[in-house]
C-alpha positions as CSV (number, residue, x, y, z in Angstrom):
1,X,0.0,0.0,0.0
2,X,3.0,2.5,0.6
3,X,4.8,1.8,-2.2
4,X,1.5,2.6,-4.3
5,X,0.8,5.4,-2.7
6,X,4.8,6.7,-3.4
7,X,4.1,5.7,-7.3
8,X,0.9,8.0,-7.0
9,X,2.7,10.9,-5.4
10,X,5.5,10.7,-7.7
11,X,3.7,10.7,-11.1
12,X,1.2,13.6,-9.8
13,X,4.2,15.6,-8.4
14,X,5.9,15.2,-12.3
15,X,2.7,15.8,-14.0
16,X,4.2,18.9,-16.7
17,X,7.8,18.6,-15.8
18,X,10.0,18.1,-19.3
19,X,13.5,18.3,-19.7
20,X,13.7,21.8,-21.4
21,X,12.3,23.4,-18.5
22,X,14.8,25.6,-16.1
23,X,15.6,24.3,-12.8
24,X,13.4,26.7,-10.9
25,X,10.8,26.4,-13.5
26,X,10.4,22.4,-12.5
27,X,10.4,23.4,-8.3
28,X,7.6,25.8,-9.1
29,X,5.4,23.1,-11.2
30,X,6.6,20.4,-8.6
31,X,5.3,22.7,-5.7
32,X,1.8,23.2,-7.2
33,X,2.1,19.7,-8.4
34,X,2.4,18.5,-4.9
35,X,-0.1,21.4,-3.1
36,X,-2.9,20.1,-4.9
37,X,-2.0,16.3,-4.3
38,X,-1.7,16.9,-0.3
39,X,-4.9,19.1,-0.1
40,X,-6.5,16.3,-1.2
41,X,-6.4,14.4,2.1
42,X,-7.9,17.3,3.7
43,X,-10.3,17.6,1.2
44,X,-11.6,13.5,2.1
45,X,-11.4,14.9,5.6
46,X,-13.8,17.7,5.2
47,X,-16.2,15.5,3.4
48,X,-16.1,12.6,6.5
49,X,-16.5,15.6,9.0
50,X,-19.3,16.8,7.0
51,X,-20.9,13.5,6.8
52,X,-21.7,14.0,10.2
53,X,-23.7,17.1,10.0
54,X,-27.2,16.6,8.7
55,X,-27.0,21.0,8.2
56,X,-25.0,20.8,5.6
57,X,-25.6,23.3,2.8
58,X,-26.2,22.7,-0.8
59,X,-22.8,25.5,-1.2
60,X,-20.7,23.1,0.5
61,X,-21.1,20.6,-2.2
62,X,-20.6,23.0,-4.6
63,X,-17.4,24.4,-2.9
64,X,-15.9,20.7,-2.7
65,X,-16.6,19.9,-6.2
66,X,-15.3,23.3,-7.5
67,X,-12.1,22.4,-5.5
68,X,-11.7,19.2,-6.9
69,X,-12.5,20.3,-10.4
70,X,-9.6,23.2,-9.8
71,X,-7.3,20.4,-9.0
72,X,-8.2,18.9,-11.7
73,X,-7.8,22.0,-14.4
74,X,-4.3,22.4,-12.9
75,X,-3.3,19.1,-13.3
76,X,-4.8,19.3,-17.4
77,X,-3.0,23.0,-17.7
78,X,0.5,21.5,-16.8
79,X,-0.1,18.3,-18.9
80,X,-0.3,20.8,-21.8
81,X,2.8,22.8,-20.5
82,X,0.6,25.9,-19.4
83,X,2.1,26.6,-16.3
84,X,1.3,30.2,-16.0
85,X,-1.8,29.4,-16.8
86,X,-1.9,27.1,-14.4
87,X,-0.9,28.9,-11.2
88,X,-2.8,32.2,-12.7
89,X,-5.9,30.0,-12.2
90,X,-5.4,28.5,-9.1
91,X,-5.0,32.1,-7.5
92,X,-8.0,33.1,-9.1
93,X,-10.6,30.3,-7.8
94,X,-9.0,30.1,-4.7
95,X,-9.2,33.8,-3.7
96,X,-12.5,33.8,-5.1
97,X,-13.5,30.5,-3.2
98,X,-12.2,31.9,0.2
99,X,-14.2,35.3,-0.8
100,X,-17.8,33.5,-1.5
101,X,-16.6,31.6,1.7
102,X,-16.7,35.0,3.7
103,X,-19.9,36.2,1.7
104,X,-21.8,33.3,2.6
105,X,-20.4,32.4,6.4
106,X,-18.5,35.5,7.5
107,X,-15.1,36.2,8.4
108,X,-12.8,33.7,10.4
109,X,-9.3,32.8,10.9
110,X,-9.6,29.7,7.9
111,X,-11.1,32.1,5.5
112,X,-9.0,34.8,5.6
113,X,-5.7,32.9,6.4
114,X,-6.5,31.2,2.5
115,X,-6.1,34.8,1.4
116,X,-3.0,35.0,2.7
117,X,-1.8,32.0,1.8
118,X,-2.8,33.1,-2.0
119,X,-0.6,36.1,-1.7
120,X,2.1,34.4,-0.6
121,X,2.1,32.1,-3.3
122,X,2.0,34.7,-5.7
123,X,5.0,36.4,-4.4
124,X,7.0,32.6,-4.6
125,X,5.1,32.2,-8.1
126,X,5.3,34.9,-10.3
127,X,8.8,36.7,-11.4
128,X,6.9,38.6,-14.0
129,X,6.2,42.4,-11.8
130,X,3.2,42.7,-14.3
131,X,1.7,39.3,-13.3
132,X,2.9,39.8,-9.7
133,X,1.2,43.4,-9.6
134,X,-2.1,42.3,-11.2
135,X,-3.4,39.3,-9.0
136,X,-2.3,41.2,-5.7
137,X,-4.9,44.1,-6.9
138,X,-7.2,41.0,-7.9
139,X,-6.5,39.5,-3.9
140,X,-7.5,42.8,-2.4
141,X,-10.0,43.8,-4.3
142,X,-11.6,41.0,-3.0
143,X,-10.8,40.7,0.4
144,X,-11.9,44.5,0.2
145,X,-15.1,43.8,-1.0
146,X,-16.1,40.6,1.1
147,X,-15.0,43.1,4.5
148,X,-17.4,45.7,2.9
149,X,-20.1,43.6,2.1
150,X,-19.8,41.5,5.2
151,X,-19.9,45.3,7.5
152,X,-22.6,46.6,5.7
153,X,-24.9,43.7,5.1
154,X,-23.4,40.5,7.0
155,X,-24.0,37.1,5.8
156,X,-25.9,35.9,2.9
157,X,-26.6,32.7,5.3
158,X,-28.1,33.7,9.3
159,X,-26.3,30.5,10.5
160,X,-26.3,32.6,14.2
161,X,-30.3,31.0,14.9
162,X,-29.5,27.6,13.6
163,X,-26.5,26.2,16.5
164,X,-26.5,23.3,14.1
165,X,-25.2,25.2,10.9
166,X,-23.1,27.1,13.6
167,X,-21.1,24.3,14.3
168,X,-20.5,22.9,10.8
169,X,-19.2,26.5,9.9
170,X,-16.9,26.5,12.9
171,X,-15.4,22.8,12.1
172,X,-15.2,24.1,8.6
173,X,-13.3,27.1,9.6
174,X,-11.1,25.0,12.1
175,X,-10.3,22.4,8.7
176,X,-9.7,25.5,6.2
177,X,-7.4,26.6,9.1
178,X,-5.3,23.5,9.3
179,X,-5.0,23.6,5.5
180,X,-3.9,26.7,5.5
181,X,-1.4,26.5,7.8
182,X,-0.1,23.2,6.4
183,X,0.4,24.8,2.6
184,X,1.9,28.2,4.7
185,X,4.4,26.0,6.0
186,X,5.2,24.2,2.8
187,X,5.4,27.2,1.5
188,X,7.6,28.5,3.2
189,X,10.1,25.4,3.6
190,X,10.5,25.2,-0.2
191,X,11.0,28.9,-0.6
192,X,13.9,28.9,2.0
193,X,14.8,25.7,0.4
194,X,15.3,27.8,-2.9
195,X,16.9,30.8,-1.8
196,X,19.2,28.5,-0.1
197,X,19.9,26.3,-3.6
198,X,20.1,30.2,-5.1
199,X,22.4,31.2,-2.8
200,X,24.5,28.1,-3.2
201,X,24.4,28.4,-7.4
202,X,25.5,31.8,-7.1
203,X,28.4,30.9,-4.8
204,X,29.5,28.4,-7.2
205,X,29.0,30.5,-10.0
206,X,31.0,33.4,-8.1
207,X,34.0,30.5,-7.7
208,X,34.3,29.9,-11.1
209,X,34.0,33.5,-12.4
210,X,36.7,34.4,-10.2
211,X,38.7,30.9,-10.9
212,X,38.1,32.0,-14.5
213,X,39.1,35.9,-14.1
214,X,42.4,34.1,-12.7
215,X,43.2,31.8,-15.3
216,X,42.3,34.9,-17.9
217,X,45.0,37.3,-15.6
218,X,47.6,34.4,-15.6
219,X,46.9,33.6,-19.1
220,X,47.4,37.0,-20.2
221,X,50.3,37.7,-18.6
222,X,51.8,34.5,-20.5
223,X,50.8,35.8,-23.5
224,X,52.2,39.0,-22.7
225,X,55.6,37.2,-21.2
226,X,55.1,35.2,-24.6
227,X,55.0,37.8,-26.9
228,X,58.0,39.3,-25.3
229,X,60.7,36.7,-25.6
230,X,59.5,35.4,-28.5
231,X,60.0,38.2,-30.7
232,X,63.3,38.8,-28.4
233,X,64.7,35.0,-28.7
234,X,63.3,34.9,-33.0
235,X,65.3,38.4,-33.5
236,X,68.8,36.5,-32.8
237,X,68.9,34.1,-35.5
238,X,66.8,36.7,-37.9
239,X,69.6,39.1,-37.4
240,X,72.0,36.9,-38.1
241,X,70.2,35.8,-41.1
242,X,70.1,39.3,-42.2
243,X,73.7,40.4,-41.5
244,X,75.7,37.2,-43.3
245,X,73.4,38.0,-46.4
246,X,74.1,41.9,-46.2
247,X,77.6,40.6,-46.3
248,X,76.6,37.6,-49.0
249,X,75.0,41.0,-51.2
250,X,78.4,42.9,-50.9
251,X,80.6,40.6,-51.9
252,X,78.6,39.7,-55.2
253,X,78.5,43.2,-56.0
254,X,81.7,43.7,-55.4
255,X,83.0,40.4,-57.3
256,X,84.6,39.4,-54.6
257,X,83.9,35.7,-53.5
258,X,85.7,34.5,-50.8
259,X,84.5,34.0,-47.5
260,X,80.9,33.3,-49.2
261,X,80.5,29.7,-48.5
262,X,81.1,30.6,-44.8
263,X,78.9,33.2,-44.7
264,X,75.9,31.1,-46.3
265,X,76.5,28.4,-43.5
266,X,76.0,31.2,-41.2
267,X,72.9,32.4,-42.6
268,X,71.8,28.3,-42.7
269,X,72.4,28.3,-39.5
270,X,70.4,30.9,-38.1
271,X,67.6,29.9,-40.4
272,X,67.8,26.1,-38.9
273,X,67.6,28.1,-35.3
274,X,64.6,30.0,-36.1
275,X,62.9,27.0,-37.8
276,X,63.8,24.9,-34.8
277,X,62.4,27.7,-32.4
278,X,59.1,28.1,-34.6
279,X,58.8,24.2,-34.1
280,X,59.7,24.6,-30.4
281,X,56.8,27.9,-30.4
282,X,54.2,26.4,-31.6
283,X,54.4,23.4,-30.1
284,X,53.9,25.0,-26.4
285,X,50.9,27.2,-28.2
286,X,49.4,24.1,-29.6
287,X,49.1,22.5,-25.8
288,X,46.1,25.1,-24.8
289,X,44.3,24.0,-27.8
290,X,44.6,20.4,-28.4
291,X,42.7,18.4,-27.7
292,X,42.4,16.6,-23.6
293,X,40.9,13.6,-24.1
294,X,42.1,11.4,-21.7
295,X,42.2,7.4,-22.0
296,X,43.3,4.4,-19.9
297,X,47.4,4.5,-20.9
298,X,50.2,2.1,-20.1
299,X,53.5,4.3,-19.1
300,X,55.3,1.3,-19.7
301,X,54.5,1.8,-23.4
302,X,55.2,5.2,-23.5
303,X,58.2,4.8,-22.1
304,X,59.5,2.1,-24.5
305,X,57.9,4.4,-27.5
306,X,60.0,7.3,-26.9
307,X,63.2,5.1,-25.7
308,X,63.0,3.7,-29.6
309,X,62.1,7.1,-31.1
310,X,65.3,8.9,-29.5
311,X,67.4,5.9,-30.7
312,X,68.5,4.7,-27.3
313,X,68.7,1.4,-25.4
314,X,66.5,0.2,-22.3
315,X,70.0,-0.9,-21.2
316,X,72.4,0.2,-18.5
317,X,74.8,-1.2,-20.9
318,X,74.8,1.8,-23.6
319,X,76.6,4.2,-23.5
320,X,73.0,6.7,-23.4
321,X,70.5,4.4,-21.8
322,X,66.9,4.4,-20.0
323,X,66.6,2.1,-17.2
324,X,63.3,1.6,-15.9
325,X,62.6,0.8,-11.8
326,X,60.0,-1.5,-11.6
327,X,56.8,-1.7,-13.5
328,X,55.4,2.0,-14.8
329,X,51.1,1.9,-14.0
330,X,48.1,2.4,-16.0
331,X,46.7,6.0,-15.6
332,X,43.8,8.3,-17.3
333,X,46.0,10.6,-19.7
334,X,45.9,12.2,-23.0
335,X,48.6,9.9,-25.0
336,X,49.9,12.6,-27.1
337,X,51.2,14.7,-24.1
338,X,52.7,12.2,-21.8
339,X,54.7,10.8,-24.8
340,X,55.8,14.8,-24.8
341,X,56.4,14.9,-21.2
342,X,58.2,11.7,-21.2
343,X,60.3,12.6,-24.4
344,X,61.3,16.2,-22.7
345,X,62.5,15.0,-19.5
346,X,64.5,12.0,-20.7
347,X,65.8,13.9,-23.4
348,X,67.3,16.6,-21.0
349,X,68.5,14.0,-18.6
350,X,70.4,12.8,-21.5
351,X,71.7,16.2,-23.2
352,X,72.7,17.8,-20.6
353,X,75.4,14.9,-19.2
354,X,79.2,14.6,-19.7
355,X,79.6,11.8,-18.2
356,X,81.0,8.6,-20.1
357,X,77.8,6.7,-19.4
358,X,74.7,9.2,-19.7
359,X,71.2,7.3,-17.9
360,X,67.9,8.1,-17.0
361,X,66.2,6.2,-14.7
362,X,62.1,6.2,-14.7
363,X,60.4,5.1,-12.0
364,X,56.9,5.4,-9.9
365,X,55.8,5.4,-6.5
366,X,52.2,6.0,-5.7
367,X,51.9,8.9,-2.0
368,X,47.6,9.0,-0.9
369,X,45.9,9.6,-3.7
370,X,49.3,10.7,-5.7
371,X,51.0,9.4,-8.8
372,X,54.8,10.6,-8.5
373,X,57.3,9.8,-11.6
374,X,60.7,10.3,-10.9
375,X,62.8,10.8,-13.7
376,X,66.7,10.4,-12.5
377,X,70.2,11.5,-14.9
378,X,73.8,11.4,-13.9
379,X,74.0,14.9,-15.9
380,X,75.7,18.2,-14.6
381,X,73.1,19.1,-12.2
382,X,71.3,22.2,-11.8
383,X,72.2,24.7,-8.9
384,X,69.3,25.6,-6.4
385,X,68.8,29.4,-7.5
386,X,67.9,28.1,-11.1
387,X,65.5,25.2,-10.1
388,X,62.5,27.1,-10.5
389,X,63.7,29.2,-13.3
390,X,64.2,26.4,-15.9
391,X,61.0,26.4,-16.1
392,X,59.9,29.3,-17.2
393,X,59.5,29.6,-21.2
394,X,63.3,30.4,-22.9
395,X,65.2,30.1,-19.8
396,X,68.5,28.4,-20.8
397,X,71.6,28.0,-18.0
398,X,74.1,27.6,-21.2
399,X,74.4,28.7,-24.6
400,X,74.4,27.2,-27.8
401,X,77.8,26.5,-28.4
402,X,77.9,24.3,-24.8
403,X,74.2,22.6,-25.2
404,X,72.2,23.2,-28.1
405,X,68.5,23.5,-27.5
406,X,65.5,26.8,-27.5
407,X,64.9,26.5,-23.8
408,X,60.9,25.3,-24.3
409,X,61.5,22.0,-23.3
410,X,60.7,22.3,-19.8
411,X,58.3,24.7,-19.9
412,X,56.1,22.6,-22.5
413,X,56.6,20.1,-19.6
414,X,55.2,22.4,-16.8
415,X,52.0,23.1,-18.9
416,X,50.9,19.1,-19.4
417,X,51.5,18.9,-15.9
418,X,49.8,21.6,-14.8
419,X,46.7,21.0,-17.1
420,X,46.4,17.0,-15.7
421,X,46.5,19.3,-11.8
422,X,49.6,18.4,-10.8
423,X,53.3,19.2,-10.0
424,X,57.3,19.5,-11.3
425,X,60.0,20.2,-9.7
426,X,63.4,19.2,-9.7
427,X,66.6,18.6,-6.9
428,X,70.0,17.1,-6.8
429,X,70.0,13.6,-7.4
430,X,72.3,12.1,-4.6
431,X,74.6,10.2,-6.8
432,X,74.9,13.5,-9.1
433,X,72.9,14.8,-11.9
434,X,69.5,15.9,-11.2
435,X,65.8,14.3,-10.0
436,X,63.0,15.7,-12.1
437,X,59.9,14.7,-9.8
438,X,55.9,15.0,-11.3
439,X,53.3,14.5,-9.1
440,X,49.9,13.8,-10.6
441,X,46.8,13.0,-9.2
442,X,45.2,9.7,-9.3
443,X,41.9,9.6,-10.8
């Protein structure tokens, strides 16, 4: 019997309710849904209690059936998806049922608490000021006119000579009474309800507009840092470009040709440089707008991918080797940009290293809910003022003559890393070289 009688609340409390409607929208048809369905009890109530009375009125049939057929026209409007229609007319026989209530018994506290009930759902109801204006000036025009009528005339029925009639009216105020006070209360629990659900939305909605302001600041000022050292870091090799064929233009002119195959290596050169740095550049642009779609991926195979595209051996054997510490994991990661990350780090570890056996060493190690890859080189190390710096775009400890290389390695690494949530750093690796440590969080 319960569970039927959940099935029945829960297909009249959905009665209207379709997917494009907003939020709000849905808690407002819900609401009224649910009003009519729980008045409905009281409803059977006042009917048994009326049963009881042999002085009951023809009007009190009429008022029960005009409230079921209301429930009924609400239910039919919000079926057909007219829910202002549907709440307009439920204000209207209502406040007019309570007024011919007043008209016909006289004022009491069941009566006139169903007026106020009515303008408080109307406030809850309506966001439109127009609707909102026009059925409070319906509301008191009629609670204004059933006080004048009652002052001036009284009742249309003397019930005061008939104790009888007396005592229906007063157990039909004391119902109407209840009711009223049981909707007043829903009422207001669901309208604190959603100006606390408002209150959270705009919270959240606050959070990211200031999360996103953030990102924006810190994303302009990389485009501004960007734009900078770009054009300061492409001017070198274009300069170069441009002197050794202002030099390359001379000679000709002159008729004088030695020196000129030099000179056109060194122009070659500076055009290799700013093709490699173009490369380099739009590779780190390209990481904000690829695409992130992450998939189940085996580091193991990434690892071994990238060992066989540099050309070196998993193999402490080789002279330039990757040596992996136990088994790599599965984890949820855009392929593309870990085979990125991996080639970056290993690559460094293997660049920057003078000694007779240059190694990496991968491994994993899993902290709480943390993924942390170590990635371990016997290279020259990196001294602690510049640990943080090596990361930022174009920061280079040596020039091109000692190591050759644009200086966006690194930071390309920092942005995967920082998109996935996570963390790199770098510190001294205890037998020499340097420990290149990325934390990512386990999903």
């Amino acid at each position: 019997m319960l569970l039927f009688l959940k099935k029945i609340w829960k297909y009249f409390s959905n009665i209207g309710i379709i997917d494009s409607l907003s939020a709000r929208e849905k808690k407002r048809v819900m609401m009224l849904n649910q009003i009519m369905l729980a008045t409905t009890f009281f409803d059977i109530l006042s009917i048994i209690v009326y049963s009881f009375f042999p002085a009951i009125q023809w009007q009190d049939y009429f008022f029960i059936v005009f409230v079921f057929l209301s429930k009924l026209i609400v239910f039919l409007l919000h079926y057909k998806q007219n829910h202002y229609a549907a709440r307009s007319y439920i204000v209207i026989a209502i406040s007019l049922m309570m007024a011919s209530l007043i008209l016909f018994y006289g004022p009491n506290k069941g009566n006139e608490y169903g007026l106020v009930v009515t303008f408080i759902y109307v406030i809850i109801s309506f966001e439109n000021k127009f609707y909102r204006f026009a059925h409070y000036l319906y509301i008191s025009a009629l609670f204004l006119f059933t006080r004048f009528y009652y002052h001036n005339y009284g009742t249309i029925i003397d019930y005061n000579s008939n104790p009888e009639l007396l005592e229906v009216v007063q157990g039909k105020a004391d119902i109407t009474f209840v009711i009223c006070i049981g909707v007043m209360v829903f009422l207001t629990h669901w309208y604190i309800n959603d100006i606390i659900s408002l209150q959270k939305q705009t919270t959240n909605l606050l959070t990211e507009v200031n999360e996103k302001n953030k990102n924006l600041s810190q994303l302009n000022q990389e485009v501004e840092r960007f734009a900078y050292i770009t054009s300061h870091d492409l001017k070198t090799p274009l300069r170069t470009i441009v002197s050794f064929l202002g030099l390359i233009d001379r000679k000709i002119k002159n008729k004088e040709y030695d020196n000129l195959e030099e000179y056109l290596k060194f122009a070659q050169d500076g055009a290799t440089k700013m093709h490699i740095l173009i490369t380099d550049i739009l590779e780190y642009a390209q990481l904000s707008n690829s695409e992130s779609n992450t998939n189940p991926i085996n580091l193991n195979d990434i690892l071994a991918q990238v060992s066989q595209q540099l050309g070196i051996r998993q193999s402490d054997a080789a002279n330039k080797s990757v040596v992996k510490v136990g088994d790599l994991p599965v984890i949820l990661a855009n392929e593309a940009k870990m085979k990125v990350l991996f080639q970056n780090l290993i690559e460094n570890g293997l660049k920057y290293n003078d000694s007779a056996k240059a190694m990496v060493s991968v491994q994993a190690n899993q902290l709480d809910n943390n993924l942390i890859l170590e990635f371990k080189d016997n290279g020259i190390g990196i001294e602690p003022e510049y640990r943080t710096q090596i990361f930022e775009m174009f920061k280079r400890l040596h020039n091109n003559e000692a190591y050759q290389g644009t200086g966006i390695g690194l930071s390309v690494c920092k942005k995967i890393v920082d998109a996935m949530g996570g963390s790199i750093n770098v510190a001294a690796n205890v037998d020499g070289g340097s420990v290149f440590r990325v934390v990512l969080p386990v999903v």
